[in-house]
N, C-alpha and C positions, 0 to 999 in steps of 0.2 A: 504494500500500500504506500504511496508517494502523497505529496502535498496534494498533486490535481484530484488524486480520489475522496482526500480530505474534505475538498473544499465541494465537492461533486456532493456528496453524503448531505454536507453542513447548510447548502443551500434547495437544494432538491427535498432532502428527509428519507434517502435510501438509494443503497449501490447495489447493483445486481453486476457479480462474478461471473461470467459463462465458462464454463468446465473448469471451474473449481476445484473441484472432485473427478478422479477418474472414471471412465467407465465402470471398473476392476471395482475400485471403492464402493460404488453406488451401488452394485448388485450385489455387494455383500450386505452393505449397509439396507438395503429393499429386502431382501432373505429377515434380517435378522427385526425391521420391521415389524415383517406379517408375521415373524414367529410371535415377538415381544407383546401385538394387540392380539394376538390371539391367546395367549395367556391372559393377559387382564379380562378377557372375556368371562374365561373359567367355563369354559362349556359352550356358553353363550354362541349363536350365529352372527357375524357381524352385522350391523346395523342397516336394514333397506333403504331403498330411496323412499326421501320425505320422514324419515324416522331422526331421533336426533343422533347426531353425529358422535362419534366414540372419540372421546380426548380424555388422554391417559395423562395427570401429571403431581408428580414427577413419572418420568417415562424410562428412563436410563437404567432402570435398574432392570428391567424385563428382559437384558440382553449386555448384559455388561460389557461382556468380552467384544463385543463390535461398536456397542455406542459413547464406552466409556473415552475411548480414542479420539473420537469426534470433541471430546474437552484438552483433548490434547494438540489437536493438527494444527501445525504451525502455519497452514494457509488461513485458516478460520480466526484464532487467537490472533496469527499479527493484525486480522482486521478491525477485532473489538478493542488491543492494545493502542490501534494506530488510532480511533475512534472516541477509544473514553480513557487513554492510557492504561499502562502497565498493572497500577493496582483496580482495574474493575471488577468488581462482585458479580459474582454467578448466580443468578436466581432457581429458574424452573427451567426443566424438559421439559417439552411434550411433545406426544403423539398423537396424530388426528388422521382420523375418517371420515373425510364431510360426505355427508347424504346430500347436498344441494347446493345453491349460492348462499350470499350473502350480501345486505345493502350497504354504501358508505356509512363509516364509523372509523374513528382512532379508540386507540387502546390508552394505556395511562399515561394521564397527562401532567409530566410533573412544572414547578415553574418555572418561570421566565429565565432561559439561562443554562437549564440544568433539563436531564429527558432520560429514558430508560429506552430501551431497545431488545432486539430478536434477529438472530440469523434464520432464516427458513428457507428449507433443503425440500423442494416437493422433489417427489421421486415418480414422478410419471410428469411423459409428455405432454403438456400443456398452452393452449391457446385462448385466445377470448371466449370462442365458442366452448374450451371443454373449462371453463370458470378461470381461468388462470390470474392469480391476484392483479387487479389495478387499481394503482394509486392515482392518487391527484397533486403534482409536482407541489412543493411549495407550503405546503396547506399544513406543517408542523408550525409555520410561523405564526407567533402569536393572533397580528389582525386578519390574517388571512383563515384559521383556523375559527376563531370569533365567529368572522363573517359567515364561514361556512356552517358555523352551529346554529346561529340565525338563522340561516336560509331553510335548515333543515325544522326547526322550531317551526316555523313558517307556514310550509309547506307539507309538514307531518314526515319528510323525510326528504333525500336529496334525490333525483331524475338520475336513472339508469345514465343516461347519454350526456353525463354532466361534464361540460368545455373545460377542454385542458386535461384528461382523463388518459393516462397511459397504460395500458397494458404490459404486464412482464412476462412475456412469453417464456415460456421454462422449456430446459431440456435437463434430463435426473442428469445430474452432478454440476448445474447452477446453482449458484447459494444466494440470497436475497439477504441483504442485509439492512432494517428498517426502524425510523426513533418509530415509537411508540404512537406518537403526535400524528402520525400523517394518514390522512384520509386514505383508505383503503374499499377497496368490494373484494366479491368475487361475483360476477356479472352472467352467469350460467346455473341452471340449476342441474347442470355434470353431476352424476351421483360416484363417490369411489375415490376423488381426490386426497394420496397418500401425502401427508407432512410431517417431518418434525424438525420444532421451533428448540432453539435456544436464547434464552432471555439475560439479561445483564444489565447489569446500571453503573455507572462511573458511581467512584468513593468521595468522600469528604468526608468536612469534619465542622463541627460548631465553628470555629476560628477561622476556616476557610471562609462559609456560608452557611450562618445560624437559617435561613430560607429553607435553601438545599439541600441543610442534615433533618430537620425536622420532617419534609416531605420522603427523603429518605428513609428515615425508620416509621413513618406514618407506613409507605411502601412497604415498607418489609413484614412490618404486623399484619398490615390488609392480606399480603400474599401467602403468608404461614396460617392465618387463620380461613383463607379461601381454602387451601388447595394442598396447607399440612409441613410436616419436615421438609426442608429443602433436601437436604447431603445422605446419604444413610451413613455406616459406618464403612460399607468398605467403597466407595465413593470418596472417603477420606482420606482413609486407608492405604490404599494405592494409588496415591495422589503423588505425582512427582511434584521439583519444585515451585516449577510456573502452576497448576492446577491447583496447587496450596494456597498460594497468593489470591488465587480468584476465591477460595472458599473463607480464608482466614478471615477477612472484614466482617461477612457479616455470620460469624461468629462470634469474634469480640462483640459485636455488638448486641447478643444474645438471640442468634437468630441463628436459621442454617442448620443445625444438626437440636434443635430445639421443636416441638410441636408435638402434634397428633401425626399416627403415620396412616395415612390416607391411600396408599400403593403400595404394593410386593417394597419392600426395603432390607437389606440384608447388613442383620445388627448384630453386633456382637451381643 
């Protein structure tokens, strides 16, 4: 990752990777997938079109030996290090089976200054027509973002064909990489679209940005109390140095290996 990806990221609200990941990688990584939600099923048949979509999280743990890697790939990491530097926090896996689309929406919205983020790996061929995520450049920025939640307030929601709307066409072993902030779809109701996200927030500290650390652990509580333990034990465990780094923060901070364990987790 160089300056121009930097500023590419910082002014848009996401860079998309094309063949990021190998061939070789993604069909292991797709294998170890379908084995992973089909374990969290526990019997279950995966989810039909129109039914609700199967999102596993935390997801990492259903398949350690292929997904725990993916916290380690130095094509992935140098991009959330080049993004939110060195010391950023690891939040949540997951895995998803969407039965359908989805209308424009941003995800968490932290303030002015400061953003949380996801890398997403779909693993199947995708275009506009089979839902393929499209964002709407720009639209993490605060008045532009505003605007747009008004217009949706408005109007009960925002227009399929809404101006300025890009499609990220996917081939499996693109990585997406997106702040949280920025108006997204999935503009198809394609039933079967395979994903998984990994989530991350750059660190701070009161003395940095009394703002920024409060919205931070507001974050982290929301997210442990949604969706459970972040780390298991051997997630920890077998955590080289750089992987520590991503988990240590929000540990101190009494999060991360703290909660209800909501997914398969392997504890001592």
């Amino acid at each position: 990752m160089d300056q121009a990806d930097i500023n590419y990221f910082q002014r848009l609200g996401f860079i998309q990777y094309k063949g990021l990941l190998s061939s070789e990688e993604i069909a292991v990584i797709s294998d170890a997938f379908d084995e992973g939600m089909r374990l969290a099923r526990k019997g279950a048949p995966p989810p039909g079109p129109g039914e609700r979509r199967q999102q596993i999280i935390p997801f990492f743990d259903y398949y350690p030996e292929v997904l725990y890697p993916l916290l380690d790939h130095e094509k992935i990491v140098d991009v959330f290090a080049g993004l939110m530097g060195e010391d950023f926090i690891l939040t949540l896996s997951e895995g998803i089976i969407h039965t359908g689309g989805s209308g424009w929406h941003h995800d968490a919205y932290a303030p002015e200054g400061f953003f949380s983020m996801r890398a997403a790996i779909y693993l199947d061929p995708l275009g506009p027509e089979d839902g393929c995520l499209t964002v709407i450049p720009g639209s993490h920025f605060k008045e532009f973002g505003e605007a747009l939640n008004q217009m949706r307030d408005e109007l009960g929601g925002l227009p399929d064909d809404m101006p300025g709307r890009y499609p990220l066409c996917n081939e499996p072993g693109d990585v997406l990489f997106m702040n949280h902030k920025t108006y997204h779809a999935a503009l198809s109701d394609n039933y079967g679209r395979r994903a998984i996200h990994i989530n991350c927030v750059p660190n701070t500290t009161p003395e940095r940005n009394r703002e920024h650390f409060d919205w931070l652990i507001g974050f982290l509580a929301g997210e442990t109390k949604g969706w459970g333990r972040f780390y298991s034990d051997r997630l920890i465990s077998t955590a080289g140095p750089r992987r520590q780094r991503m988990l240590e923060r929000a540990i101190e901070l009494g999060f991360g290996n703290t909660g209800p364990i909501t997914q398969l987790q392997d504890l001592q």
